[in-house]
C-alpha positions as CSV (number, residue, x, y, z in Angstrom):
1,X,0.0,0.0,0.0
2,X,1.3,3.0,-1.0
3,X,1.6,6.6,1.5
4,X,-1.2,8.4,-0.8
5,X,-3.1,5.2,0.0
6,X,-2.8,5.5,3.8
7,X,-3.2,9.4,3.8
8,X,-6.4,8.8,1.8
9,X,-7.3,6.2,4.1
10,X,-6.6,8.3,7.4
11,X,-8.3,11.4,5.4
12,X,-11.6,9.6,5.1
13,X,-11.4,8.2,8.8
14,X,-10.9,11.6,9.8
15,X,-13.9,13.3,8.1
16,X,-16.3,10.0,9.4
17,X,-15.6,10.7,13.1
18,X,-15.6,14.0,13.1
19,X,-18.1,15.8,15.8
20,X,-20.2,19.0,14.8
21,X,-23.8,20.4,15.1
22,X,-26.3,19.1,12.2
23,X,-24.9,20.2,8.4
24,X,-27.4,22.5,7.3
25,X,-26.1,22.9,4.2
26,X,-27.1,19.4,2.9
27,X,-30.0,19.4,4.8
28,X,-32.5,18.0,2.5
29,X,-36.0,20.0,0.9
30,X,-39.1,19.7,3.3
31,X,-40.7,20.0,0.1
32,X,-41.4,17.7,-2.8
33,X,-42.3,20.3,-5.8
34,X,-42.8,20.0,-9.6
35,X,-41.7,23.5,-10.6
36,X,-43.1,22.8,-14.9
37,X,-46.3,21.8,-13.7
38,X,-49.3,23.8,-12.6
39,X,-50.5,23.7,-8.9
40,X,-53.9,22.8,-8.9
41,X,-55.9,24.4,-6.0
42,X,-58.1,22.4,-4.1
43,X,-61.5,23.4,-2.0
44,X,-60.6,25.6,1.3
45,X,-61.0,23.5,4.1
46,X,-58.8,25.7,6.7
47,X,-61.2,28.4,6.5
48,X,-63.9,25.8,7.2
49,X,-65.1,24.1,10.6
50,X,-63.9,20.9,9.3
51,X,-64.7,17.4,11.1
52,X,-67.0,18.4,14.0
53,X,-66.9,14.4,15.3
54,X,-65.8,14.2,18.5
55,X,-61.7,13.1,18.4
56,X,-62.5,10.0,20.6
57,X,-65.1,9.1,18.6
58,X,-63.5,9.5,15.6
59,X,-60.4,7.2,16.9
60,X,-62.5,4.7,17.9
61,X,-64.5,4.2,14.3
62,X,-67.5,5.3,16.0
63,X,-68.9,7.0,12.5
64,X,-71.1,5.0,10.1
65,X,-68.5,4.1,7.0
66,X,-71.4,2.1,5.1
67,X,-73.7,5.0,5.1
68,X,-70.8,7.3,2.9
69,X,-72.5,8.3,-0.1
70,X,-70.2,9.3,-3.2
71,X,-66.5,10.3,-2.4
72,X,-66.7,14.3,-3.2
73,X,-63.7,16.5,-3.7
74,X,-64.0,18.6,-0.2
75,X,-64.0,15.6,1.6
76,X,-61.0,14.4,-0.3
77,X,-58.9,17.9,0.0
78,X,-60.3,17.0,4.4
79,X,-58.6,13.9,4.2
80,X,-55.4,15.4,3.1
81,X,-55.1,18.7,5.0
82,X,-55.7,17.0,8.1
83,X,-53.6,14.3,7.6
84,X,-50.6,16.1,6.4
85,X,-51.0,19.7,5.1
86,X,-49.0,22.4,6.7
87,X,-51.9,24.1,9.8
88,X,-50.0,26.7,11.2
89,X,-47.2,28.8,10.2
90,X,-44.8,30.9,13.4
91,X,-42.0,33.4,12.3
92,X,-39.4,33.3,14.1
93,X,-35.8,35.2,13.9
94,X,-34.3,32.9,11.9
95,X,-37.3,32.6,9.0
96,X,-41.2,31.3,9.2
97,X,-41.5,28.0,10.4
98,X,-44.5,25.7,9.3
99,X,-46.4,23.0,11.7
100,X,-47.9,20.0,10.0
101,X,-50.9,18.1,10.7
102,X,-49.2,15.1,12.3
103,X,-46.3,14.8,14.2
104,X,-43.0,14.2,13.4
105,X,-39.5,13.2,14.6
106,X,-37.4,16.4,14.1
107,X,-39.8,17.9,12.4
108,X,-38.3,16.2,9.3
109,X,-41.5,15.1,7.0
110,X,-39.7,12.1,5.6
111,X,-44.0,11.2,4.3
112,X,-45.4,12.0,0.6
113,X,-49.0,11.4,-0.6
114,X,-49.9,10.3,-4.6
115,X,-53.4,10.9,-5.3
116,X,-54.6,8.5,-7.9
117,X,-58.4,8.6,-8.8
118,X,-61.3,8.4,-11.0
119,X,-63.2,11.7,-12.6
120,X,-64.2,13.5,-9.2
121,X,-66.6,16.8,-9.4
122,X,-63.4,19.1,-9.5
123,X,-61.0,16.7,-10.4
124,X,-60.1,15.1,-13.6
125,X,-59.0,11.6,-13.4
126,X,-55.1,11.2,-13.0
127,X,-52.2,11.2,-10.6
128,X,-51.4,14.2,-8.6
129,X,-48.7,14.7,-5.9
130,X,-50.1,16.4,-2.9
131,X,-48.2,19.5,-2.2
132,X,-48.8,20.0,2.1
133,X,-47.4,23.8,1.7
134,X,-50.4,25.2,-0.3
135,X,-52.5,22.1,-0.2
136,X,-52.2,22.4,-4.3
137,X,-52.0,19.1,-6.2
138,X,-49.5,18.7,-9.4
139,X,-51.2,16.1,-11.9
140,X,-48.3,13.5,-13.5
141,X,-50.4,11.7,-15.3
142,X,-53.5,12.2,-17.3
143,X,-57.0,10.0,-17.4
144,X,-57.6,7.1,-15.4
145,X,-54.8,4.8,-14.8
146,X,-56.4,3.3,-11.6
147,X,-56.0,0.0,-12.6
148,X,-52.5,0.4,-12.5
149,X,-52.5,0.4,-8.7
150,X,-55.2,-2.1,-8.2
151,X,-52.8,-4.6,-10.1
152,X,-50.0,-3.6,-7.9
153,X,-52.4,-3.7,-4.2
154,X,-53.9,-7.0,-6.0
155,X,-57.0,-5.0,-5.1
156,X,-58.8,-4.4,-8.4
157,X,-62.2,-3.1,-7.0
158,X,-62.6,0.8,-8.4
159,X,-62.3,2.9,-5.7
160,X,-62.6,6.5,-6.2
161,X,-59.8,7.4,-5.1
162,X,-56.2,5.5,-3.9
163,X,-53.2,7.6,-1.5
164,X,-50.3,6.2,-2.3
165,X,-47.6,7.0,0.5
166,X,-43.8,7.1,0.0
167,X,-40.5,7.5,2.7
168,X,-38.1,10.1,1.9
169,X,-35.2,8.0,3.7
170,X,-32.4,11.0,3.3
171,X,-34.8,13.7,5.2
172,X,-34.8,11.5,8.1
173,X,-31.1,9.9,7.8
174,X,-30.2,13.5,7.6
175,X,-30.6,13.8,11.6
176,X,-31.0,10.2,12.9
177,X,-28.8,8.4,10.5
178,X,-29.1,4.5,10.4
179,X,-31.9,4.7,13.1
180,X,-33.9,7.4,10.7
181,X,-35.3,4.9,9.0
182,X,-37.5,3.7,11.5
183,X,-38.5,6.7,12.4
184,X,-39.7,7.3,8.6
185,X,-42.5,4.4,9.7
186,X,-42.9,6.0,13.3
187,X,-44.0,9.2,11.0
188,X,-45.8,7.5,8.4
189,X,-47.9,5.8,11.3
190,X,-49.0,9.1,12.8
191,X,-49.8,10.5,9.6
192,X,-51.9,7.7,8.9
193,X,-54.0,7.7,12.4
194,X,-54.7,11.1,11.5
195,X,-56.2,10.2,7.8
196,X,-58.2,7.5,9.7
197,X,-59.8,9.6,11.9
198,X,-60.4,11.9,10.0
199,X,-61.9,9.5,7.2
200,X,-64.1,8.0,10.2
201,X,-65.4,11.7,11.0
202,X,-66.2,12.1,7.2
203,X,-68.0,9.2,6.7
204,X,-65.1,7.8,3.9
205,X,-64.3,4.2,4.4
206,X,-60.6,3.6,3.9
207,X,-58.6,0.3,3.7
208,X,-54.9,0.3,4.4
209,X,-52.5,-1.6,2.8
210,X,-49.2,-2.7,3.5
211,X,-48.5,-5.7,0.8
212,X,-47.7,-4.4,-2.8
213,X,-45.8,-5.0,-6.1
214,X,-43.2,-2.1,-5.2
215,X,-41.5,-1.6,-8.4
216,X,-45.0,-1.4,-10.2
217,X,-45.4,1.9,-7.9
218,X,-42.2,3.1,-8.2
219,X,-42.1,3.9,-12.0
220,X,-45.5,4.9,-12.2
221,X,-44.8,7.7,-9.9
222,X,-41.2,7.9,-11.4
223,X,-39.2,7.3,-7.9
224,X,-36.5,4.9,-7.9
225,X,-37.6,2.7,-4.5
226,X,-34.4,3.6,-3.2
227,X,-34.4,7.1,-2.0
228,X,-38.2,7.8,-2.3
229,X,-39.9,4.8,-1.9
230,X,-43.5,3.1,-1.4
231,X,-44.9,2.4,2.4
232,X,-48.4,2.3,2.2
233,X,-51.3,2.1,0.1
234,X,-55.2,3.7,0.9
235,X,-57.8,2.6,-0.5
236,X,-60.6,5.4,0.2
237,X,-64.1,5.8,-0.9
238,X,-66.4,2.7,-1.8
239,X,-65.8,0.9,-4.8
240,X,-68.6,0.6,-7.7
241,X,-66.9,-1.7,-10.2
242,X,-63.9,-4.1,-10.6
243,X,-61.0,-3.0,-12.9
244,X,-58.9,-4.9,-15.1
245,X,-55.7,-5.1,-15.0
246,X,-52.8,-2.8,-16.3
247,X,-51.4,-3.9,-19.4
248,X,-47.8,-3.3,-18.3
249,X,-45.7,-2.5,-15.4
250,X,-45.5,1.4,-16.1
251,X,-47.5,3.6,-18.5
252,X,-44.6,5.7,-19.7
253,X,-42.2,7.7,-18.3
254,X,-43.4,10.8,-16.4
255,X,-43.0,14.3,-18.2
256,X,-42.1,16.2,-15.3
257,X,-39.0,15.7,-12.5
258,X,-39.4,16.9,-9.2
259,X,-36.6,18.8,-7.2
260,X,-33.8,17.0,-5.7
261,X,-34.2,15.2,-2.5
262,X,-31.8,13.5,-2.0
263,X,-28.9,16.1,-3.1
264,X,-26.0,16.0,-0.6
265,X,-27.5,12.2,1.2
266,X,-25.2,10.2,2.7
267,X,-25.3,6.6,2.5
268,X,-26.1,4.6,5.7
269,X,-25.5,1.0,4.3
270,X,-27.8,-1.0,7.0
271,X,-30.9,1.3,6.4
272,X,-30.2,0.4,2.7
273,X,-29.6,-3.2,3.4
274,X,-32.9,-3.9,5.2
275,X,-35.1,-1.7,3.0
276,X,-33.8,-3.4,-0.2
277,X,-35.2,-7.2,1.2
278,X,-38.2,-5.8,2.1
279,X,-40.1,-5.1,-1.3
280,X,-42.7,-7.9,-2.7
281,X,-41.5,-8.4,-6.1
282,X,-44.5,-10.4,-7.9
283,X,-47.9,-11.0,-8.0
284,X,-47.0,-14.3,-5.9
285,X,-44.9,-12.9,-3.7
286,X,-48.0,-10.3,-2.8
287,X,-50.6,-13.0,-2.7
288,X,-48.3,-15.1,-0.1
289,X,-47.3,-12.0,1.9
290,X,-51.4,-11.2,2.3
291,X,-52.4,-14.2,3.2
292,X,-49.1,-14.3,5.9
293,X,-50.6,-11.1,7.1
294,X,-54.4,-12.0,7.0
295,X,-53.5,-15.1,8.7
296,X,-51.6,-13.8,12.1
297,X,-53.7,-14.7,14.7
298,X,-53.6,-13.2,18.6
299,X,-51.4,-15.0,21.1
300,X,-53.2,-16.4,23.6
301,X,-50.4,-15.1,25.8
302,X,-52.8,-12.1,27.0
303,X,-55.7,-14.5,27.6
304,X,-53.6,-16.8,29.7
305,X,-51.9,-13.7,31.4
306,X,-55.2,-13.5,33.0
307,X,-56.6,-10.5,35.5
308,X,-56.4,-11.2,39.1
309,X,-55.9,-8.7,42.3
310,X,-53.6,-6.8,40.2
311,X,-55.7,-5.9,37.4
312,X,-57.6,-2.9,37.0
313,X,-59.9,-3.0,33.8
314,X,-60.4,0.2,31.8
315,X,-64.2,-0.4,32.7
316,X,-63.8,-0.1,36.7
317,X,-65.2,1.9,39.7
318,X,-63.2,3.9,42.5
319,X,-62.3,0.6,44.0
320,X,-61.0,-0.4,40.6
321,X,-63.3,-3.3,40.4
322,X,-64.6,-4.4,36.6
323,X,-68.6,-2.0,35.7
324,X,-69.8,-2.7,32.9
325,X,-71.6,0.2,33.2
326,X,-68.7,1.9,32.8
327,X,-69.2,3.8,29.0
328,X,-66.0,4.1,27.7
329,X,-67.4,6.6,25.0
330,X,-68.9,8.9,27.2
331,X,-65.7,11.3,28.0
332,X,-66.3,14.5,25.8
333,X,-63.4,15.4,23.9
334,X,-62.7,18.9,21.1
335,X,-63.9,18.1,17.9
336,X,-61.3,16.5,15.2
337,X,-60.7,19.5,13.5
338,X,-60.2,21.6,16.3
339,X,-58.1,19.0,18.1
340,X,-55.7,19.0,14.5
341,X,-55.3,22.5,13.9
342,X,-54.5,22.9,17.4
343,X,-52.2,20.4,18.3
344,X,-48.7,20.3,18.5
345,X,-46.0,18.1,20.6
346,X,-45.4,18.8,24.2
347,X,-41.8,20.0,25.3
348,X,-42.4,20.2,29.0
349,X,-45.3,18.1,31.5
350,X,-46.1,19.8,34.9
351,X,-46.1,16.8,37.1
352,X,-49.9,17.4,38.5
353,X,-51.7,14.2,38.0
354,X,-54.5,13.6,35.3
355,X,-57.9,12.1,35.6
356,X,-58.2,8.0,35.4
357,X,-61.5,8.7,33.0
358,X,-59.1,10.7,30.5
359,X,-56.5,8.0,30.9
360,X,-58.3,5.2,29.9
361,X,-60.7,6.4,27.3
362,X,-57.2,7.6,25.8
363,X,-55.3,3.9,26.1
364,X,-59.0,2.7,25.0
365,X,-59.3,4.6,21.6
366,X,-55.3,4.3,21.1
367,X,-55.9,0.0,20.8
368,X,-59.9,0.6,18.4
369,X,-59.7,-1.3,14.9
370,X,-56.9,-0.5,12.3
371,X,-58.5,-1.7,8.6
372,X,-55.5,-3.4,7.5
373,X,-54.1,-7.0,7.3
374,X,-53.8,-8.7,10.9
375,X,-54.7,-5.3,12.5
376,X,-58.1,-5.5,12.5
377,X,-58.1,-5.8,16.4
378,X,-56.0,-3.1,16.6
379,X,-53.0,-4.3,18.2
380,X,-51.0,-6.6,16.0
381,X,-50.4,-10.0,17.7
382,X,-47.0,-8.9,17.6
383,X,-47.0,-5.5,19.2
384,X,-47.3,-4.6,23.1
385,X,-48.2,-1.5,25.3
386,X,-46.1,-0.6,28.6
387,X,-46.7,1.9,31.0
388,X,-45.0,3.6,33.8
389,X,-47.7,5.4,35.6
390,X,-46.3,8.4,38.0
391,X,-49.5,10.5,38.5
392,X,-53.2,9.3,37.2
393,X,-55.7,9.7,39.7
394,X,-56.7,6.9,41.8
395,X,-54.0,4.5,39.4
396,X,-51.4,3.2,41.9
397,X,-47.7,3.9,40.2
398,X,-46.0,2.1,39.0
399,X,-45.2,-0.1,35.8
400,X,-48.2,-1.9,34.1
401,X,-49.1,-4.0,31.1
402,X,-52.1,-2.9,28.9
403,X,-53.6,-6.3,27.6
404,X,-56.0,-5.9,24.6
405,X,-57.9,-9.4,25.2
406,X,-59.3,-8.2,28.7
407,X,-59.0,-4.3,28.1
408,X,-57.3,-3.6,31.6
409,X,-53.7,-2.8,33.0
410,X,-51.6,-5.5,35.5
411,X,-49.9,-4.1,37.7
412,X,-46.0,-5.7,37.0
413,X,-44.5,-3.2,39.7
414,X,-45.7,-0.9,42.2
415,X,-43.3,2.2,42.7
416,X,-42.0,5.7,42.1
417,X,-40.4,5.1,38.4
418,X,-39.9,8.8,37.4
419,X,-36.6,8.9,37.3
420,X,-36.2,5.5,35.6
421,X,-38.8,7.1,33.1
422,X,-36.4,9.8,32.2
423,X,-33.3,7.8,32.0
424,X,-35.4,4.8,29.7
425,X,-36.2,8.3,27.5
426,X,-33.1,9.1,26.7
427,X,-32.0,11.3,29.6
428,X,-34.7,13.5,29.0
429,X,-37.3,15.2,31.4
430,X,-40.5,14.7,29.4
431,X,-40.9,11.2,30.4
432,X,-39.7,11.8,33.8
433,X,-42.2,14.6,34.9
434,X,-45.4,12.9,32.6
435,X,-48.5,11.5,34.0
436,X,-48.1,8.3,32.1
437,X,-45.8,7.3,29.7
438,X,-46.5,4.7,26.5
439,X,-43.5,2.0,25.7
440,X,-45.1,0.3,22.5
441,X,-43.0,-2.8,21.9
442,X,-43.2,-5.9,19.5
443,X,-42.1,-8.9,18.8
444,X,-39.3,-8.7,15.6
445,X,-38.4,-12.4,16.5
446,X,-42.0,-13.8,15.5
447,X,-42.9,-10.9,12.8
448,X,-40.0,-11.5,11.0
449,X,-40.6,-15.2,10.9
450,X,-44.0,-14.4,9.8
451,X,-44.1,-11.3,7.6
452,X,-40.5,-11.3,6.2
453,X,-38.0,-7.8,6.2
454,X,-40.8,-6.1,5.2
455,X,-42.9,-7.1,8.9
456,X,-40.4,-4.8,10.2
457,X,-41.6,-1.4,8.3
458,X,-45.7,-2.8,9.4
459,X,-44.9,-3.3,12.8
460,X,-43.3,0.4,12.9
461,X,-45.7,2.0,11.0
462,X,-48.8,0.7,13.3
463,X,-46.8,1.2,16.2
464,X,-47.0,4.8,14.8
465,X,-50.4,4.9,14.4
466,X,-51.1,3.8,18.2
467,X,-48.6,6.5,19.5
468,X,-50.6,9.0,16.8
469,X,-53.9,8.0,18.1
470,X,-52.4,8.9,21.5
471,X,-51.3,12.4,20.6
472,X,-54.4,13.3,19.4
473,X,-57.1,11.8,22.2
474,X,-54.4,13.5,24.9
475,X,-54.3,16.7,23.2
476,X,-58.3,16.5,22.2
477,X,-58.7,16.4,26.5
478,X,-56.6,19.5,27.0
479,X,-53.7,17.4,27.7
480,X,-50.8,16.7,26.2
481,X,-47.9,14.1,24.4
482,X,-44.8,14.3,22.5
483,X,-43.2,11.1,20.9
484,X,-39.2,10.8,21.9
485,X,-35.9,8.2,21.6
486,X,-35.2,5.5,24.4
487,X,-32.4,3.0,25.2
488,X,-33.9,-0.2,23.7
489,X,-32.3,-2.8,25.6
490,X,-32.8,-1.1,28.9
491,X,-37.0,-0.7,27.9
492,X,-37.3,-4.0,27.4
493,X,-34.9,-4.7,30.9
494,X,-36.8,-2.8,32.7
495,X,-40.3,-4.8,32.1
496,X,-38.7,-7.6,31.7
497,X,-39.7,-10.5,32.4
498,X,-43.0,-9.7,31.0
499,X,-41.3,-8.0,28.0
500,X,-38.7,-11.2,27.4
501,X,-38.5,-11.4,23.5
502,X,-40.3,-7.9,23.2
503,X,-38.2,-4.8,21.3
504,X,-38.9,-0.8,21.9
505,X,-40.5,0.6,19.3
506,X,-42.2,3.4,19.9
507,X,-42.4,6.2,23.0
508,X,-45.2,8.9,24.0
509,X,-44.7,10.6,27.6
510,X,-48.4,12.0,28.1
511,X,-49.7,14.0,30.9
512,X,-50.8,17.5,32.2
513,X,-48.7,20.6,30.0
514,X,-46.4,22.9,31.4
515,X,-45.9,26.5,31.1
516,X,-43.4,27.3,29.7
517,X,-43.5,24.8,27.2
518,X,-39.9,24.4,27.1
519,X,-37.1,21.7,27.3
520,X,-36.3,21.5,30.8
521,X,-33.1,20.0,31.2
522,X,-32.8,16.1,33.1
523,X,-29.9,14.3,34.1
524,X,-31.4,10.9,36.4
525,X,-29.4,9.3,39.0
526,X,-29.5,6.0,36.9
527,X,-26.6,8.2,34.3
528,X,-24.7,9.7,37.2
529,X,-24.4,6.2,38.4
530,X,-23.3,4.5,35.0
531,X,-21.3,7.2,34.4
532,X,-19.0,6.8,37.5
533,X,-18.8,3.2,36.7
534,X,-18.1,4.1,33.2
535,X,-15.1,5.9,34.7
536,X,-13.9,3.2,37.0
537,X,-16.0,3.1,40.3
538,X,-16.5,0.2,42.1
539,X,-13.4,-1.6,40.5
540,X,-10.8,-0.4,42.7
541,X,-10.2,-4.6,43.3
């Protein structure tokens, strides 16, 4: 090896371990635009009153889908702004900042949104990209190419109208780096638990799915499934006739490029690795991977885990004994529109308790049907919900289990956990001063087995929709949530053995807001601790 070899060798060691602040100047558009192509305006919903169903409600599916009527234009353009269009905009020094209709890790918006759909009053039939700034679409394509996407979904009933969602990897790696690409699911879940509330409050039924022919998507909206890729499908509207199939993989190259996203990316080999065995490449391949996910049954771990004099059911008295005249739908909560344009993530809890009704109608909504594949019951057979409860009223503390088959928390661990709370949340103080905070975990073990690579991006994604559903039914009481990072191992430690073979996926601190809603800073006893044994204590022999 020659000296230029070793100096180019040291050279590119040198720039990989170097430690600064986040490079802004490759920090990627928030912004997918077409800048040859007409933005198309669509009906003025933020001027409007918007979904008036109550959020709870609205979680829960309590809204009669079979009664919908025609899918109209307005209640399209709904479904989009308050799923994903910018709500509020805030200038500060530095330039106008824009808040979004879900949340989202960094506030990076690694989530786009196709429209593809028949002739709507309004609309011609095509496929439009979804601009969140303006809430404008830019059409791709011309006439009705619907079939196209029914052969990929292997779905060929006509629904009005298909969403076709897609991961911008690079706008998340840009922050989180290998780990980014979960949180591209975590994101794409909350933006999804917004569209199906909002779709239950408008009376649209909408069908989520995860299994597709990914390549057929990615040239028909001319991304390369690399950078920009397909995550989820929505089928919205009810269908009136079946479809035929495409005749071919891609009609044509599209006429129009978007801006560069992914100018200045870096490459994070792992993220690439697992994304690139997770697409289905056939019609086979699809048919095997529905029926996988159609087939996943509950465990009947939670119905042997049983109740007992540790249980408390969501339905229970002051004495926390089961009533089943307890109406979990009774809680009044601000309507969905309201509880949308309103909401926002919380950067500091006030460590007042919060009411047990709130609580559980919360947890309750948070686990209602998901239309999809083996979510039908909400919870996947693979996922689980942890808490550690410091201040709900007449809720002992402690850590708990929330299990779906008897709708009630056991009791694991009675005890002051606040400060374990803030170290399990990354050294933060959100968890540590919340009421209750959410540890959504799952089994990768038995998901992979089942589902493949691309069980991993379902598992995340609902995971997200549970922690979305729980933003919005905290913040719909006058409460609050934020979604944050974790140690993983130390999660699934700490609930152990109950949570043996689990994973962390997913994190929302929820509770009572604090003014000023500001980062207060943490630092637990658990990291003052490690970090003197990370520096020798205790091994003076």
């Amino acid at each position: 090896m020659t000296t230029a070899d070793n100096a180019s060798v040291a050279l590119r060691f040198n720039e990989a371990t170097k430690l600064q602040y986040i490079n802004l100047d490759n920090k990627p558009p928030l912004y997918k635009v077409y800048p040859g192509l007409r933005a198309i305006g669509l009906p003025n919903v933020a001027d409007q009153t918007g979904p008036q169903m109550p959020t709870l409600a609205a979680i829960r599916g309590d809204g009669d889908n079979d009664q919908s009527g025609p899918l109209t234009l307005e209640k399209l353009t709904s479904l989009l702004y308050h799923s994903a269009a910018v709500i509020r905009r805030r200038q500060l020094s530095d330039g106008e900042v824009h808040y979004r209709a879900a949340a989202s890790a960094g506030a990076l918006y690694p989530t786009e949104i196709y429209v593809v759909c028949g002739d709507l009053e309004g609309l011609r039939a095509g496929v439009y990209h979804f601009n969140p700034r303006d809430c404008t679409l830019a059409r791709l394509r011309n006439n009705d190419l619907r079939r196209w996407v029914a052969s990929a979904v292997g779905d060929h009933a006509a629904y009005p109208a298909t969403l076709v969602f897609t991961s911008v990897f690079w706008r998340s790696a840009w922050k989180y780096r290998e780990r980014g690409y979960r949180y591209c699911y975590w994101d794409l879940g909350t933006v999804a638990a917004n569209l199906l509330a909002t779709a239950n409050a408008e009376s649209v039924p909408v069908k989520l799915n995860f299994g597709f022919v990914d390549r057929m998507l990615t040239g028909y909206f001319g991304i390369d499934g690399v950078t920009e890729a397909p995550s989820l499908v929505a089928s919205v509207g009810t269908p009136d006739v079946m479809l035929p199939d495409g005749p071919g993989d891609v009609p044509g190259a599209l006429p129009q490029e978007s801006n560069d996203l992914a100018a200045g990316a870096i490459d994070y080999p792992m993220s690439a690795e697992v994304h690139a065995a997770s697409p289905l490449q056939t019609h086979e391949d699809l048919a095997n991977w529905n029926r996988a996910a159609a087939g996943l049954s509950q465990s009947e771990k939670d119905e042997l885990d049983g109740t007992g004099d540790t249980f408390r059911p969501l339905r229970s008295g002051a004495d926390g004994a089961f009533d089943n005249n307890v109406d979990l739908s009774a809680l009044a909560s601000a309507p969905l529109a309201e509880c949308i344009r309103s909401r926002g993530s919380t950067r500091r809890f006030s460590r007042e308790a919060i009411p047990w009704e709130a609580f559980r109608s919360v947890v309750d909504a948070a686990g209602s049907a998901i239309n999809a594949p083996g979510l039908e019951s909400g919870f996947s057979p693979n996922l689980g919900l942890y808490f550690i409860v410091s201040a709900i009223e007449g809720l002992e503390p402690g850590a708990y289990y929330y299990n779906p088959f008897y709708k009630g928390l056991r009791l694991l661990q009675a005890g002051d956990f606040r400060e374990m709370a803030g170290h399990l949340g990354f050294e933060q103080a959100l968890p540590a001063d919340a009421a209750a905070v959410a540890f959504i975990t799952a089994d990768l073990q038995g998901i992979d087995r089942e589902l493949g690579p691309r069980g991993y991006r379902v598992v995340q994604t609902a995971a997200g929709i549970i922690g979305g559903r729980l933003y919005l039914g905290m913040h719909a009481l006058g409460l609050g949530a934020t979604g944050l990072t974790f140690y993983d191992d130390s999660v699934v430690e700490f609930f152990s053995p109950h949570a043996a073979g689990q994973s962390a996926v997913f994190v929302v601190p929820m509770g009572a807001p604090d003014r000023p809603n500001r980062v207060r800073p943490f630092r637990s006893q658990i990291a003052v601790s490690l970090d003197s044994r990370a520096r020798g204590a205790g091994q003076e022999g």
